[in-house]
C-alpha positions as CSV (number, residue, x, y, z in Angstrom):
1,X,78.9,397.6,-103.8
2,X,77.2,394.4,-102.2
3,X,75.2,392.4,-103.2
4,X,71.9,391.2,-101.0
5,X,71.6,386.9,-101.3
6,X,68.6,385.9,-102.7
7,X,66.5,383.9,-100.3
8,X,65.8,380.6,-101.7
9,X,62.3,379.1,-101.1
10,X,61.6,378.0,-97.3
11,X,61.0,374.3,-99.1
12,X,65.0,374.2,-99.7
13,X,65.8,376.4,-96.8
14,X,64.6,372.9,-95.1
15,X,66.4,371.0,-97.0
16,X,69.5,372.4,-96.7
17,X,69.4,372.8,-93.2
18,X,67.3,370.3,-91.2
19,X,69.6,367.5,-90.9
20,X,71.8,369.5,-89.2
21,X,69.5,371.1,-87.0
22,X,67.8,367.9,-86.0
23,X,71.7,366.4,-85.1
24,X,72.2,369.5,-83.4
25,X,68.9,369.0,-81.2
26,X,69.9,365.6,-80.9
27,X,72.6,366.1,-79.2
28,X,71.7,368.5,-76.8
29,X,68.3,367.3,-76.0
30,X,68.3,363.3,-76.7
31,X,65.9,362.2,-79.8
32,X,62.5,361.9,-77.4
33,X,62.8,365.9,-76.7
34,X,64.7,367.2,-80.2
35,X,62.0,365.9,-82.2
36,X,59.8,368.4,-80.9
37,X,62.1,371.0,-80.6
38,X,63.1,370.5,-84.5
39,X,59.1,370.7,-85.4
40,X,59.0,373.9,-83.0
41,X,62.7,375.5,-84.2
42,X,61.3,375.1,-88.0
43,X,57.9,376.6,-87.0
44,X,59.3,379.5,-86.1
45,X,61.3,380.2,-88.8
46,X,58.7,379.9,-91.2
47,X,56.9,381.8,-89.5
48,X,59.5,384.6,-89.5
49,X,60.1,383.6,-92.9
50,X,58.6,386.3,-94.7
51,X,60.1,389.2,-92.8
52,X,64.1,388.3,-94.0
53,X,65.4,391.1,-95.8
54,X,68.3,388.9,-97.2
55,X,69.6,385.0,-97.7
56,X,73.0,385.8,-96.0
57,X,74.1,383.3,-92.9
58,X,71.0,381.3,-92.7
59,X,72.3,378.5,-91.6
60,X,73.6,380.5,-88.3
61,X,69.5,382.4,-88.3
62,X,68.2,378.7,-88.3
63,X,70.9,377.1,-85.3
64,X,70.4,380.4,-83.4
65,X,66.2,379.6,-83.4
66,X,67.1,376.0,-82.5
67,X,69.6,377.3,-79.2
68,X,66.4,379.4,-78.3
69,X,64.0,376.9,-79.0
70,X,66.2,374.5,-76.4
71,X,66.2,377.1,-74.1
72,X,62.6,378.0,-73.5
73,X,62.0,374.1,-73.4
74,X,64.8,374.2,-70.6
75,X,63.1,377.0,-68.8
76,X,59.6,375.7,-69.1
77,X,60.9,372.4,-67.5
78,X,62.2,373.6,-64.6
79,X,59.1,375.6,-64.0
80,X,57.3,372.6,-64.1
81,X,59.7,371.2,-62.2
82,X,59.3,374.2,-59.2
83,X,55.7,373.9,-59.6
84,X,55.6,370.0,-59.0
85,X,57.9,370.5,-56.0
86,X,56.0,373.3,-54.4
87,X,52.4,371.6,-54.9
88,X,54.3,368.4,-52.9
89,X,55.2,370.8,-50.5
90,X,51.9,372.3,-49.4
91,X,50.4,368.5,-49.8
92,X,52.7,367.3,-47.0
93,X,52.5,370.4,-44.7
């Protein structure tokens, strides 16, 4: 029979894990753009927090947010991006 891991407090859930995901941001994003992804990537966890049913392979849960987090900040880029380009467009036709 298995046992479920305890969840430890989100304060040491932090601790254990935000150095790593702020290097892993880091490095993916620079340090102007990771420190608002690591703010946003450890928003979301606590705000899903609550709803873990177990303490097992947090450190992969937390990484996983911080992929997605870099994602969406990719994807919003680019629509800014497309939106910046097609407003230049109609402006010189």
């Amino acid at each position: 029979m298995m046992h479920a891991v305890a969840i430890p407090p989100f304060e040491r859930f932090y601790e254990q894990h935000s150095v790593e995901v702020l290097r892993l941001l880091r490095r993916r994003l620079g340090t102007d753009r990771a420190d608002d992804a690591f703010q946003e990537t450890f928003l979301r966890a606590l705000k899903a927090y609550r709803r873990l049913e177990h303490g097992e392979h947090l450190r992969a849960w937390v990484l996983t947010i911080a992929q997605n987090v870099k994602v969406s900040g990719a994807v919003l880029v680019v629509r800014w991006i497309t939106r910046a380009e097609g407003k230049g467009q109609r402006a010189e036709g």
